[in-house]
PDB file of N, CA, C and O in Angstrom:
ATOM      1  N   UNK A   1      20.874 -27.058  86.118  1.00  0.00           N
ATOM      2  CA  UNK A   1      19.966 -27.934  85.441  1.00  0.00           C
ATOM      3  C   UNK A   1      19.603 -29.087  86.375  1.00  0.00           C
ATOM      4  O   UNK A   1      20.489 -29.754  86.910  1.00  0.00           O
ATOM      5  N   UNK A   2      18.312 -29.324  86.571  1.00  0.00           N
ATOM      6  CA  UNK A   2      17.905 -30.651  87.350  1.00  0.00           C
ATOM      7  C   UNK A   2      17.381 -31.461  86.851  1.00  0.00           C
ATOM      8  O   UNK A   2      16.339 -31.517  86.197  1.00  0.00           O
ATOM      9  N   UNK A   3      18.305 -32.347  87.226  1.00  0.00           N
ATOM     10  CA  UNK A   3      17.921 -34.810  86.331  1.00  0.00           C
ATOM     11  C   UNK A   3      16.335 -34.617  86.685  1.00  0.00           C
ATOM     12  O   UNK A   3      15.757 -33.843  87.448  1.00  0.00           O
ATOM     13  N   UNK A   4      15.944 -35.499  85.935  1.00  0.00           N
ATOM     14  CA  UNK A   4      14.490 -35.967  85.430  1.00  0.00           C
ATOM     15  C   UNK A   4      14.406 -36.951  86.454  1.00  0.00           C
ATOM     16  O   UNK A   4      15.579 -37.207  86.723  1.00  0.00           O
ATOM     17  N   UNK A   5      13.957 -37.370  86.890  1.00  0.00           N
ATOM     18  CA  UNK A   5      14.058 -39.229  87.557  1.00  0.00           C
ATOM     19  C   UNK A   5      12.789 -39.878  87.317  1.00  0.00           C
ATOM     20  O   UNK A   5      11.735 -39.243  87.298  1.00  0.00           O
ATOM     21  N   UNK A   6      12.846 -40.889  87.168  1.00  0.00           N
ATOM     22  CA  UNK A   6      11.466 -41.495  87.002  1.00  0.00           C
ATOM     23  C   UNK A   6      11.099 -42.210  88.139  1.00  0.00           C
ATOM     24  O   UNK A   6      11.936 -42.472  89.002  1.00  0.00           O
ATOM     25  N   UNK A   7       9.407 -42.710  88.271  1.00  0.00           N
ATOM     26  CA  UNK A   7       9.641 -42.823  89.515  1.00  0.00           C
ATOM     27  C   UNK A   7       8.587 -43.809  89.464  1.00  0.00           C
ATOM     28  O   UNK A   7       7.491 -43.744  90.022  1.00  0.00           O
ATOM     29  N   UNK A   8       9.100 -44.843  88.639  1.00  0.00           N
ATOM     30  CA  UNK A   8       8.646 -46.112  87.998  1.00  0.00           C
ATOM     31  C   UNK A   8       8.468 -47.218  89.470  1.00  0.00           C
ATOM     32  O   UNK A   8       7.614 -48.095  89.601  1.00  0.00           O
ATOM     33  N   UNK A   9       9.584 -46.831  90.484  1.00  0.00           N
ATOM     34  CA  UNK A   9       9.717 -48.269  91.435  1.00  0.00           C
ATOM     35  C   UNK A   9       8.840 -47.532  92.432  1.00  0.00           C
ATOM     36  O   UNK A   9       8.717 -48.272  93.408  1.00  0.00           O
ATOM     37  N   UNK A  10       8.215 -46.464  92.603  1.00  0.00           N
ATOM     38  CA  UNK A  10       7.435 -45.868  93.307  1.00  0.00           C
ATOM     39  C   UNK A  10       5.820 -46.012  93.198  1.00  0.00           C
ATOM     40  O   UNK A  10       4.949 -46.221  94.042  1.00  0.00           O
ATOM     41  N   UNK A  11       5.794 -45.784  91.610  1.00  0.00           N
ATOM     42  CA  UNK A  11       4.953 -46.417  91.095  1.00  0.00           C
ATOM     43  C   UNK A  11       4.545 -47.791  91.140  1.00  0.00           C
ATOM     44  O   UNK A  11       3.509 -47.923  91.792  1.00  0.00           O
ATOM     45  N   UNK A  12       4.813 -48.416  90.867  1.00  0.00           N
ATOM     46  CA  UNK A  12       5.009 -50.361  90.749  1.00  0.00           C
ATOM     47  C   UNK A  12       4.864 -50.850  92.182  1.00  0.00           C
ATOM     48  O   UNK A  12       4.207 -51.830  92.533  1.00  0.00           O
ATOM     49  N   UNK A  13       5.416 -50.210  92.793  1.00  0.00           N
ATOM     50  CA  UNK A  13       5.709 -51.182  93.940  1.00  0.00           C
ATOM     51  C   UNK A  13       4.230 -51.120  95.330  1.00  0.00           C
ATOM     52  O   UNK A  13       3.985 -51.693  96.391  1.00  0.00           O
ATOM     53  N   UNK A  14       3.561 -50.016  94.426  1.00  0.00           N
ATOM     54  CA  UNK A  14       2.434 -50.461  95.641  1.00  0.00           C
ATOM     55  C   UNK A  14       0.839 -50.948  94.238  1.00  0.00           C
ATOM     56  O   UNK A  14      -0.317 -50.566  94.420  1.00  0.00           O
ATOM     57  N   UNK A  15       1.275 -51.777  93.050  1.00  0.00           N
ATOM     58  CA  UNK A  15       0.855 -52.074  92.089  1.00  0.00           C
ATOM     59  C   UNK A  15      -0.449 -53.035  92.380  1.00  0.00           C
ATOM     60  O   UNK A  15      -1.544 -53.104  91.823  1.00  0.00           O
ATOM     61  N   UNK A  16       0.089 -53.698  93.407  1.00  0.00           N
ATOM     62  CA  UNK A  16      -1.114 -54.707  94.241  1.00  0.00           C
ATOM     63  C   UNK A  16      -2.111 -54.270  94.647  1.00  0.00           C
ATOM     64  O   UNK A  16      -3.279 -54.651  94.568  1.00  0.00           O
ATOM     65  N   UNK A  17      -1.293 -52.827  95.431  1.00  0.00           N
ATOM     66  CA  UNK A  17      -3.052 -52.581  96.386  1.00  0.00           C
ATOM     67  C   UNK A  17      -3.804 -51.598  95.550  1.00  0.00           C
ATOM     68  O   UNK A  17      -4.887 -51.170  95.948  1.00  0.00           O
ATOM     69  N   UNK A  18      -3.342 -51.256  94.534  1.00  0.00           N
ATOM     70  CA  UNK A  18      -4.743 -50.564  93.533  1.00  0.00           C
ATOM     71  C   UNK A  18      -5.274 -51.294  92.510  1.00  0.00           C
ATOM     72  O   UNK A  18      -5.967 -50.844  91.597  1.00  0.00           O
ATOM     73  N   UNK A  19      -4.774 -52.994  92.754  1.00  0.00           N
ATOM     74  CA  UNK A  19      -5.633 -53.695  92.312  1.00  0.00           C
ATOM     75  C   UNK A  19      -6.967 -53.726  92.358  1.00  0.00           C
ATOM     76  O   UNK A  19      -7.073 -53.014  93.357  1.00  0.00           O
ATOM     77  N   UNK A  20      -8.360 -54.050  91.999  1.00  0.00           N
ATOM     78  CA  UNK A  20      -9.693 -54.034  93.206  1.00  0.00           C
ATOM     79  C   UNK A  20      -9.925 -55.833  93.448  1.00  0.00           C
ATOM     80  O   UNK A  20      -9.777 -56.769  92.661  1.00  0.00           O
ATOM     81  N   UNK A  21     -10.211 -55.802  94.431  1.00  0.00           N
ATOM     82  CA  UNK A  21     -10.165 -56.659  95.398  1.00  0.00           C
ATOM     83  C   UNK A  21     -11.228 -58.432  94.463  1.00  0.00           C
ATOM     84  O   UNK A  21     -11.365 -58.273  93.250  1.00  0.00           O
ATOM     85  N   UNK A  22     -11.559 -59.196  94.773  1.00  0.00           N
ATOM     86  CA  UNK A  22     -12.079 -60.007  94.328  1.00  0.00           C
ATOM     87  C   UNK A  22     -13.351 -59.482  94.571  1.00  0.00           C
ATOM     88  O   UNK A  22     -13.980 -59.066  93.598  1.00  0.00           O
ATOM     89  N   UNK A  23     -13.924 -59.412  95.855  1.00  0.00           N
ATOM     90  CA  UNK A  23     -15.373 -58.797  96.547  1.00  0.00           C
ATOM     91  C   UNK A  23     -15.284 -57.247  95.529  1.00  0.00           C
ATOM     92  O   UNK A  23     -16.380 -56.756  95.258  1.00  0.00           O
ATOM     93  N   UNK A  24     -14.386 -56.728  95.147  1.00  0.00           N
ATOM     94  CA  UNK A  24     -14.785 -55.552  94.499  1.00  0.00           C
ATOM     95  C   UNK A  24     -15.438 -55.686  92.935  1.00  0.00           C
ATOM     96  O   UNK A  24     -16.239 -54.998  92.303  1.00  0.00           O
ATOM     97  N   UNK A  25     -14.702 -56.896  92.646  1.00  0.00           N
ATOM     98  CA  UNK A  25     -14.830 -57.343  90.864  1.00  0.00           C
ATOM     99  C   UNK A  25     -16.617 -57.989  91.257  1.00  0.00           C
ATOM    100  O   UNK A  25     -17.663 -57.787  90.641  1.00  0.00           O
ATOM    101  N   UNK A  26     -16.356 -58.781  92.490  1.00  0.00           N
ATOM    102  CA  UNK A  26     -18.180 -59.584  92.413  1.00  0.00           C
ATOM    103  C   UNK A  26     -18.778 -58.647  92.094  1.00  0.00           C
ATOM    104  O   UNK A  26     -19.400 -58.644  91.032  1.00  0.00           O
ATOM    105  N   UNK A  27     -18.756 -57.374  93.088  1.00  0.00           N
ATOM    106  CA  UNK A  27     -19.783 -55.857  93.304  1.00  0.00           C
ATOM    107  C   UNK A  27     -19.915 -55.498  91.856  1.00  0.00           C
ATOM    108  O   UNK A  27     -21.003 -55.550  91.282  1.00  0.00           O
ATOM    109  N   UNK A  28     -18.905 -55.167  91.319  1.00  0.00           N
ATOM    110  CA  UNK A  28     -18.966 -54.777  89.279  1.00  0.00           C
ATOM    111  C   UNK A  28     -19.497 -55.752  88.963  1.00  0.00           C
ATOM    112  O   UNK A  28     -20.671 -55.516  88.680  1.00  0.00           O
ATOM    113  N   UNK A  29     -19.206 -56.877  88.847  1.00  0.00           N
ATOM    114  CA  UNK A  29     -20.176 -57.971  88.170  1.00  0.00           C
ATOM    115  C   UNK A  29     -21.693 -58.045  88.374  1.00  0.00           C
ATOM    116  O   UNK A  29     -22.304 -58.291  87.334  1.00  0.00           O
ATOM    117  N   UNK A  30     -22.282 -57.922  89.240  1.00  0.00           N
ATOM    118  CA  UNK A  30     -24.067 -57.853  90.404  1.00  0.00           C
ATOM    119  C   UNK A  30     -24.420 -56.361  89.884  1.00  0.00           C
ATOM    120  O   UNK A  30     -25.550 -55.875  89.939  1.00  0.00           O
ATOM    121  N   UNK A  31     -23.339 -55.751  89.400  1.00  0.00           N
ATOM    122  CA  UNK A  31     -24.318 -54.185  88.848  1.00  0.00           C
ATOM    123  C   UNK A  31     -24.211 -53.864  87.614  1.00  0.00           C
ATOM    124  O   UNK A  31     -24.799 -52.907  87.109  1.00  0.00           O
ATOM    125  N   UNK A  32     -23.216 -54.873  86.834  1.00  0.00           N
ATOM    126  CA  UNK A  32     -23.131 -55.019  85.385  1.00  0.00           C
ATOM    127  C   UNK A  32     -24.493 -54.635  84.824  1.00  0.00           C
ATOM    128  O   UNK A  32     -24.608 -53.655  84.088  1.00  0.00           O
ATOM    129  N   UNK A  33     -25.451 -55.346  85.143  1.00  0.00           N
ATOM    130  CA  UNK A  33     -26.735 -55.350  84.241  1.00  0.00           C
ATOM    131  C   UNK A  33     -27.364 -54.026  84.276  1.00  0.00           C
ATOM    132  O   UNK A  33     -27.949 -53.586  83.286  1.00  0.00           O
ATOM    133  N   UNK A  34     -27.242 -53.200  85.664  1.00  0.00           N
ATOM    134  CA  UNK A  34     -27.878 -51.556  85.602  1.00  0.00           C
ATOM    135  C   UNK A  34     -27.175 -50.777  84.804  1.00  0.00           C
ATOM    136  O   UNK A  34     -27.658 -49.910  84.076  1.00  0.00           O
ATOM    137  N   UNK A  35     -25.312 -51.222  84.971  1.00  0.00           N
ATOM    138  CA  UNK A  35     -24.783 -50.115  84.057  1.00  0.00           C
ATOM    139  C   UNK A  35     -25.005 -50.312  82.918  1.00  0.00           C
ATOM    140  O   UNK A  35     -25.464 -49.219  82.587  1.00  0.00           O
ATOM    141  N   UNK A  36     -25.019 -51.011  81.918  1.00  0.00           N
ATOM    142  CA  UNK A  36     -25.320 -51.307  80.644  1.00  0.00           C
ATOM    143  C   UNK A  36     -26.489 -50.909  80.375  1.00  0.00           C
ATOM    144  O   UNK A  36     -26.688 -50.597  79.201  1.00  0.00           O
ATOM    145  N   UNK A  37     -27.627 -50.790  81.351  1.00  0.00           N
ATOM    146  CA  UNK A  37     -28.845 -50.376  80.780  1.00  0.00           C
ATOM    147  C   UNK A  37     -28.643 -48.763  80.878  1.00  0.00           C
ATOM    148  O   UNK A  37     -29.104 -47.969  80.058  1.00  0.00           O
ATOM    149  N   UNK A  38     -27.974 -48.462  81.878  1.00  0.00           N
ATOM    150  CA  UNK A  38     -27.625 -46.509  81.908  1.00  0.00           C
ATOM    151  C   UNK A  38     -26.636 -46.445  80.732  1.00  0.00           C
ATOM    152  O   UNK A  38     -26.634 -45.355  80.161  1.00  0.00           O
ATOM    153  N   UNK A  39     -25.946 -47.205  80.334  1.00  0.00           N
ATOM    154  CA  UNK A  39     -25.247 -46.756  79.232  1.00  0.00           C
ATOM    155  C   UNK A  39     -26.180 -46.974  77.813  1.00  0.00           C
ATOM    156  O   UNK A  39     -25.915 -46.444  76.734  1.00  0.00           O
ATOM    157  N   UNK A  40     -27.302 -47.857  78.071  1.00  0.00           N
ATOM    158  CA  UNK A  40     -27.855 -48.070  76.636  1.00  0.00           C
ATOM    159  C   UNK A  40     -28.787 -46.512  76.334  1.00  0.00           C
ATOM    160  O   UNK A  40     -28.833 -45.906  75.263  1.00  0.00           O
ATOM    161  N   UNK A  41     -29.568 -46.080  77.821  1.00  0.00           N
ATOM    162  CA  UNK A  41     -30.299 -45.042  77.863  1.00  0.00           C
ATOM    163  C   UNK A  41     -29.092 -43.650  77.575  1.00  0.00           C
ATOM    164  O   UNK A  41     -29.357 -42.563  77.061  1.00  0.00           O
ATOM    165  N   UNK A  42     -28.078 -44.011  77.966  1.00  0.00           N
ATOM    166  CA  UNK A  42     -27.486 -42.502  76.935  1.00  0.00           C
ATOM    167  C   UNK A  42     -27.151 -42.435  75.694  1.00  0.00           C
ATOM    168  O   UNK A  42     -26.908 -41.444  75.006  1.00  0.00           O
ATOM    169  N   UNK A  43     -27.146 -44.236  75.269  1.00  0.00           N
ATOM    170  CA  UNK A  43     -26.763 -43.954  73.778  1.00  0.00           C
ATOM    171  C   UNK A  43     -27.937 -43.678  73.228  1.00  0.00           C
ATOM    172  O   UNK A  43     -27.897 -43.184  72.102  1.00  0.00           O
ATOM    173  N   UNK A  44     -29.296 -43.921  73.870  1.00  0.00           N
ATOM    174  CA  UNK A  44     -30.456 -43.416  73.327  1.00  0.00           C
ATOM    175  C   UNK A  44     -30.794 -42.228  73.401  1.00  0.00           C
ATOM    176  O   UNK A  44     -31.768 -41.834  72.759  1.00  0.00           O
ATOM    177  N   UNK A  45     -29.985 -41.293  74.292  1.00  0.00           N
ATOM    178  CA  UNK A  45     -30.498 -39.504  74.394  1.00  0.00           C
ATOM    179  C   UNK A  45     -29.466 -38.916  74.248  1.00  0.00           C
ATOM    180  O   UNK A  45     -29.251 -37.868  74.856  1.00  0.00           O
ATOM    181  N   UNK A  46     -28.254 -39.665  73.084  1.00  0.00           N
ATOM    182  CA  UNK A  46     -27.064 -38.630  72.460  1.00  0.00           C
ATOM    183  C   UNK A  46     -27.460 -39.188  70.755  1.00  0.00           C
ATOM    184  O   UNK A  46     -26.612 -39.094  69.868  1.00  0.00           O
ATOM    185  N   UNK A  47     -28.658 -39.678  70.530  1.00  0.00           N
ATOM    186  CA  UNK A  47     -29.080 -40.162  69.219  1.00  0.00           C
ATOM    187  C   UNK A  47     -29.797 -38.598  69.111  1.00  0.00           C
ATOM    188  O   UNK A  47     -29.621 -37.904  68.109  1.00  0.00           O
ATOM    189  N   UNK A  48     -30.643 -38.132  70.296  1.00  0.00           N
ATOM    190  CA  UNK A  48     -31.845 -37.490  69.788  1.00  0.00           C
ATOM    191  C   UNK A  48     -30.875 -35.765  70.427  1.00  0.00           C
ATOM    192  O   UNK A  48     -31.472 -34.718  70.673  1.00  0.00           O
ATOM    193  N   UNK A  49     -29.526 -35.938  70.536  1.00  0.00           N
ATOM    194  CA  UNK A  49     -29.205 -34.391  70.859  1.00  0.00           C
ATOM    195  C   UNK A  49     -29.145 -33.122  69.764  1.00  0.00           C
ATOM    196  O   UNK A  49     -29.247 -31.902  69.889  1.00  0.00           O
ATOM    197  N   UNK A  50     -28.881 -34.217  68.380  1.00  0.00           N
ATOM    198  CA  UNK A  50     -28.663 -33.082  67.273  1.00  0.00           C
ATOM    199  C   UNK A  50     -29.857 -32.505  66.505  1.00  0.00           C
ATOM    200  O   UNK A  50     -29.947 -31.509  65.787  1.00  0.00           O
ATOM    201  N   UNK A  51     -30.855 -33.548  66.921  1.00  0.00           N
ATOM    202  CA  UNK A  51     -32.184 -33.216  66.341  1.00  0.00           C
ATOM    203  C   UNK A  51     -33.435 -33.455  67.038  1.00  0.00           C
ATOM    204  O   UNK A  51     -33.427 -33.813  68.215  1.00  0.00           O
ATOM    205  N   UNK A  52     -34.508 -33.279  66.386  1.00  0.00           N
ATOM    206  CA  UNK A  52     -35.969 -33.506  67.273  1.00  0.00           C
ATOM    207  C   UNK A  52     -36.192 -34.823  67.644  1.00  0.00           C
ATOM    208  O   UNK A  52     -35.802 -35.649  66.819  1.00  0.00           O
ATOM    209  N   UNK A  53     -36.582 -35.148  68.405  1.00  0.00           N
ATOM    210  CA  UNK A  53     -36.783 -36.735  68.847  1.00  0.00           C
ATOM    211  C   UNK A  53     -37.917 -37.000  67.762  1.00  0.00           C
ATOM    212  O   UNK A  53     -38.779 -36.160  67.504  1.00  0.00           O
ATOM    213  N   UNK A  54     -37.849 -38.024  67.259  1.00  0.00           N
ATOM    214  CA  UNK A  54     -38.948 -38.668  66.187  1.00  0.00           C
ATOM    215  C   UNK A  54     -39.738 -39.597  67.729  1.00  0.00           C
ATOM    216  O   UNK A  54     -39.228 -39.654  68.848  1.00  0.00           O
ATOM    217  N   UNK A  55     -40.884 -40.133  67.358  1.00  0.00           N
ATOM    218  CA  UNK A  55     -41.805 -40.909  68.067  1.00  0.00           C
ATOM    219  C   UNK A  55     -41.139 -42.178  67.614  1.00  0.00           C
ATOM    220  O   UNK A  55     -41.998 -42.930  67.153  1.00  0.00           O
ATOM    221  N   UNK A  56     -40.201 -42.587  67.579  1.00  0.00           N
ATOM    222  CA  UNK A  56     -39.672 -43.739  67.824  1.00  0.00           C
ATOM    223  C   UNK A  56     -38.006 -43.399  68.478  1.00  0.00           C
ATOM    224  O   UNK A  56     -37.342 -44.432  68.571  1.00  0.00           O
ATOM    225  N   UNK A  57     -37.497 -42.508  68.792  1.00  0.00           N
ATOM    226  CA  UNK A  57     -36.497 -41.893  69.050  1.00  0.00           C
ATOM    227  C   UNK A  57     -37.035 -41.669  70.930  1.00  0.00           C
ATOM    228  O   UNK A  57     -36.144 -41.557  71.773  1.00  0.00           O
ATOM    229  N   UNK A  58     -38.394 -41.635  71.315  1.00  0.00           N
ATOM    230  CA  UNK A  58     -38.925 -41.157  71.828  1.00  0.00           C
ATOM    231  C   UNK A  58     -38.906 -42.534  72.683  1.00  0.00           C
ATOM    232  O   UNK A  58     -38.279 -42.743  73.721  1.00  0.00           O
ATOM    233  N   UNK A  59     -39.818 -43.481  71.927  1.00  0.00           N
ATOM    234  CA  UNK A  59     -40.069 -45.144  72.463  1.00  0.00           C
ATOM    235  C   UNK A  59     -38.883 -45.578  72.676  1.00  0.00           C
ATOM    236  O   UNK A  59     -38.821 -46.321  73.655  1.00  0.00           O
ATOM    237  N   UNK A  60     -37.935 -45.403  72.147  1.00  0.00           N
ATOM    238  CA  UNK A  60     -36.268 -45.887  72.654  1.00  0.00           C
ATOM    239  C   UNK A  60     -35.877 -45.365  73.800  1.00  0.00           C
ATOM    240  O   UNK A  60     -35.415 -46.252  74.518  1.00  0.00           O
ATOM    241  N   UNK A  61     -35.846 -43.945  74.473  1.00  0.00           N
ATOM    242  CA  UNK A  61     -35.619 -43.543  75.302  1.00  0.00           C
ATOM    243  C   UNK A  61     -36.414 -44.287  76.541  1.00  0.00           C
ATOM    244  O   UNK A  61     -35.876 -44.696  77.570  1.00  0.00           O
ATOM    245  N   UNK A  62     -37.812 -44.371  76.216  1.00  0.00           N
ATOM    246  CA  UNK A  62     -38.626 -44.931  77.064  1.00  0.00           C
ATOM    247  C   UNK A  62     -38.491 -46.298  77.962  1.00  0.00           C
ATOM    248  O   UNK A  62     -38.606 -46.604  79.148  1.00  0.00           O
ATOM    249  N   UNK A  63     -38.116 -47.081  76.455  1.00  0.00           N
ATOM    250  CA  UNK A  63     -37.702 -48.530  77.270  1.00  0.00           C
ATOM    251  C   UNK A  63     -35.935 -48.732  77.655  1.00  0.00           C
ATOM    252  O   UNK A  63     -35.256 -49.625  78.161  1.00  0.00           O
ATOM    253  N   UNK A  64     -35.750 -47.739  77.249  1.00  0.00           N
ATOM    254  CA  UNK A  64     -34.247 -47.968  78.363  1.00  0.00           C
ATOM    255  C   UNK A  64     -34.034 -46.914  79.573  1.00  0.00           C
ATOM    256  O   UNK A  64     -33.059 -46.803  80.316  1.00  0.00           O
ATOM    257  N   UNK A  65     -35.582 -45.962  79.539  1.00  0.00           N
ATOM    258  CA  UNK A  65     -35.148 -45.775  80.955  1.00  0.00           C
ATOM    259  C   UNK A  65     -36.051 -46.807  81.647  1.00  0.00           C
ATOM    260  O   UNK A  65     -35.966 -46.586  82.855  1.00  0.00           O
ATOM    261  N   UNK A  66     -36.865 -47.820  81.414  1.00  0.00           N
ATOM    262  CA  UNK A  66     -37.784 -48.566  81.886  1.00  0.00           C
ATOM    263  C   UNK A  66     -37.015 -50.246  82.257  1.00  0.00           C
ATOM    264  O   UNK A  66     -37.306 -51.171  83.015  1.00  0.00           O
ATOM    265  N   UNK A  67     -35.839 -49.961  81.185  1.00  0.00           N
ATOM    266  CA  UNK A  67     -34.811 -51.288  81.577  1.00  0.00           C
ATOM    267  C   UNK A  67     -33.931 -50.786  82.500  1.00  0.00           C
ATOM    268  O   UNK A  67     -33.310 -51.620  83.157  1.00  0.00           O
ATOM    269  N   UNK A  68     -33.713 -49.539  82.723  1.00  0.00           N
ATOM    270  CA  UNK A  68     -32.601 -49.026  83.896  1.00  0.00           C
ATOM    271  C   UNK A  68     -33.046 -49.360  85.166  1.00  0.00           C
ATOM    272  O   UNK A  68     -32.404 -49.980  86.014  1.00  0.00           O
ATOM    273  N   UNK A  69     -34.793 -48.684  85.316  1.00  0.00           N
ATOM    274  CA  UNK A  69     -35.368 -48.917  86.360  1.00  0.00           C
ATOM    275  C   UNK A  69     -35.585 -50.187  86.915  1.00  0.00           C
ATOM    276  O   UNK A  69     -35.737 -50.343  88.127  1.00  0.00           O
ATOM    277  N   UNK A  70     -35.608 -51.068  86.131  1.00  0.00           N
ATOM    278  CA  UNK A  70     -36.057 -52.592  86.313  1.00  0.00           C
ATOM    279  C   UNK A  70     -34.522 -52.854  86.877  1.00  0.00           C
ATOM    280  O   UNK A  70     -34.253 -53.491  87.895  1.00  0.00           O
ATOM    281  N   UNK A  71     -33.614 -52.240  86.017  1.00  0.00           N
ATOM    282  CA  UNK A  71     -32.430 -53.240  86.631  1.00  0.00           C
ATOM    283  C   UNK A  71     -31.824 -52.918  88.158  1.00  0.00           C
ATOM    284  O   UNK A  71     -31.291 -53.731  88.913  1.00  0.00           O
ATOM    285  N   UNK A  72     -32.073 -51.427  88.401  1.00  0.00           N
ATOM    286  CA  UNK A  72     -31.887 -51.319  89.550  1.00  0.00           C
ATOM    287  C   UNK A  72     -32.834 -51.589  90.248  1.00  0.00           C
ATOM    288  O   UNK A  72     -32.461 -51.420  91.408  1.00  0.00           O
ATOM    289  N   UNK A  73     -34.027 -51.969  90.223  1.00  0.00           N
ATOM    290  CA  UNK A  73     -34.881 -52.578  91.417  1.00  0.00           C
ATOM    291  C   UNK A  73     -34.483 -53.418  91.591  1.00  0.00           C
ATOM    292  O   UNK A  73     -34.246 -53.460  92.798  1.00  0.00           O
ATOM    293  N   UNK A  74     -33.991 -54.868  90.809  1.00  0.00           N
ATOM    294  CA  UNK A  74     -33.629 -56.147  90.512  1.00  0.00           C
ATOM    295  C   UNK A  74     -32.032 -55.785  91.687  1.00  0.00           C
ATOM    296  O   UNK A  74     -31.867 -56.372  92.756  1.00  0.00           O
ATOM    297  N   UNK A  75     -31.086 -54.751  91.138  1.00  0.00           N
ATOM    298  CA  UNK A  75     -30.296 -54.581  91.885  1.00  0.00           C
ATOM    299  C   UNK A  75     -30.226 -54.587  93.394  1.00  0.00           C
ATOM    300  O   UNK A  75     -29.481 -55.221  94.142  1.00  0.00           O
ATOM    301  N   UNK A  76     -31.347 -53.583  93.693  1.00  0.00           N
ATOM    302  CA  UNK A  76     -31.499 -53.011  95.133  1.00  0.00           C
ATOM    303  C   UNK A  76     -32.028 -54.489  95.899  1.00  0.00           C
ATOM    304  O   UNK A  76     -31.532 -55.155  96.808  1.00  0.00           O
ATOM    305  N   UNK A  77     -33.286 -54.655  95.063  1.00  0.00           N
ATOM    306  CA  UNK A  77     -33.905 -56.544  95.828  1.00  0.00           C
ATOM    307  C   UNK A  77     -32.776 -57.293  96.255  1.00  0.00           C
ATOM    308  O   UNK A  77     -32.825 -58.054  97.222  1.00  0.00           O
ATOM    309  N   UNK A  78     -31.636 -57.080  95.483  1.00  0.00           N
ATOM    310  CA  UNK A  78     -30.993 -58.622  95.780  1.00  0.00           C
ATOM    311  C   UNK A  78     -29.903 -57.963  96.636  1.00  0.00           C
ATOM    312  O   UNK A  78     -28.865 -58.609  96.778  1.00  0.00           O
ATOM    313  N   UNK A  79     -29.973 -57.105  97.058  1.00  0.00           N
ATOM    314  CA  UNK A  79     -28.868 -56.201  97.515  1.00  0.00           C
ATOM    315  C   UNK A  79     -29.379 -56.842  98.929  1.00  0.00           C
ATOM    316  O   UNK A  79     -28.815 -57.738  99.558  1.00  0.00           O
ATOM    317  N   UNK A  80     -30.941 -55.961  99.371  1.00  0.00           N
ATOM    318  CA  UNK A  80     -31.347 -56.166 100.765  1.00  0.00           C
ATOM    319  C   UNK A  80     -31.523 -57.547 100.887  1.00  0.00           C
ATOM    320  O   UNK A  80     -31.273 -58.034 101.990  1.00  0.00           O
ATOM    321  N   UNK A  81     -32.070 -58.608  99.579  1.00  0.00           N
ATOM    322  CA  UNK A  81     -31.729 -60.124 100.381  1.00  0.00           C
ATOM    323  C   UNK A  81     -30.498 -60.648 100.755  1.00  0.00           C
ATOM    324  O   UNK A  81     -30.395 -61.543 101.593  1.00  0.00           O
ATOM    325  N   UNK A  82     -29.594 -60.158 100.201  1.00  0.00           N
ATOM    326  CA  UNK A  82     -28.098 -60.353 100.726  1.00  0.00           C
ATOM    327  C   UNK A  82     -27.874 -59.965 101.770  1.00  0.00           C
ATOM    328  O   UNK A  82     -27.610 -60.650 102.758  1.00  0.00           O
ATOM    329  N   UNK A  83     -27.947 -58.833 101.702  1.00  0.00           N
ATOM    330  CA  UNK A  83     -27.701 -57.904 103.313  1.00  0.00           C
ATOM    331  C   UNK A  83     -28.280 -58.398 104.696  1.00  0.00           C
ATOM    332  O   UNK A  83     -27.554 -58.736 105.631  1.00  0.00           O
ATOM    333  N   UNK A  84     -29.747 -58.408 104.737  1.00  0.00           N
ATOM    334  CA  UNK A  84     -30.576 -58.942 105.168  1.00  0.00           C
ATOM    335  C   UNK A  84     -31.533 -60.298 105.322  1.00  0.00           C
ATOM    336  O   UNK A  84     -32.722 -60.153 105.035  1.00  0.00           O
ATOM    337  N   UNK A  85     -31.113 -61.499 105.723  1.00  0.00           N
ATOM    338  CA  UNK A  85     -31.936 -62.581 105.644  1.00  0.00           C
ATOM    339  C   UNK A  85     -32.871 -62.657 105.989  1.00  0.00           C
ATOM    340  O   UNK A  85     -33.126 -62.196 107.102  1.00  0.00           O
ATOM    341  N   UNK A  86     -34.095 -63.417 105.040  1.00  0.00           N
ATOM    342  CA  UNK A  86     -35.510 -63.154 105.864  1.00  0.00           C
ATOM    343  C   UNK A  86     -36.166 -61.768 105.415  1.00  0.00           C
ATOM    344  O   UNK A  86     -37.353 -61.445 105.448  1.00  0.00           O
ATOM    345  N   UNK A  87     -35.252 -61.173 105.062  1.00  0.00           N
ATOM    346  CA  UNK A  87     -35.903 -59.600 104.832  1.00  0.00           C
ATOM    347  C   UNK A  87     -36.449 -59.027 103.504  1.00  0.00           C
ATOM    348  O   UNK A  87     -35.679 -58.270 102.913  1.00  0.00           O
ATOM    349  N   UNK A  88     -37.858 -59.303 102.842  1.00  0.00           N
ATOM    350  CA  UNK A  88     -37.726 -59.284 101.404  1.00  0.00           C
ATOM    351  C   UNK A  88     -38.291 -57.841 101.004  1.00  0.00           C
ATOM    352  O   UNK A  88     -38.946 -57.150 101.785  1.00  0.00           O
ATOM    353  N   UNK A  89     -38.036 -57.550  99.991  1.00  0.00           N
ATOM    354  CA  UNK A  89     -38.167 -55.852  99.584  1.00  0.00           C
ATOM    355  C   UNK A  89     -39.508 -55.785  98.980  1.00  0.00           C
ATOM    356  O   UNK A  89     -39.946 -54.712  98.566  1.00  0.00           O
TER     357      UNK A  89
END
């Protein structure tokens, strides 16, 4: 018969470095606004999976793929002014 062991101090002990980093939390924070709009556009096309899209089922889909797009342009712009000084998109 072979002991179980746990392997809790193996685990734990490198607990820090799969922290994400401060610069990693900014990066999630600066793309917050695209993901929320990709998450609003799927809650808008798992509304219309069980049935026919109604023409307002339709206009919902529309403006959240139209807020996705906006947010990642907004994203990408501020991406290359960061990246790049002087350099506007």
């Amino acid at each position: 018969m072979s002991n179980i062991v746990t392997v809790q101090e193996a685990v734990t002990a490198f607990a820090e470095w799969l922290e994400p980093t401060d610069a990693e939390l900014d990066a999630i924070e600066q793309e917050m606004p695209a993901i929320l709009a990709g998450v609003d556009l799927l809650d808008a096309q798992i509304i219309t999976l069980d049935r026919t899209p109604s023409e307002l089922d339709q206009q919902r889909i529309r403006r959240a793929r139209r807020r996705l797009l906006t947010a990642r342009r907004e994203l990408a712009n501020h991406t290359v002014d960061g990246m790049l000084p002087g350099v506007g998109a």
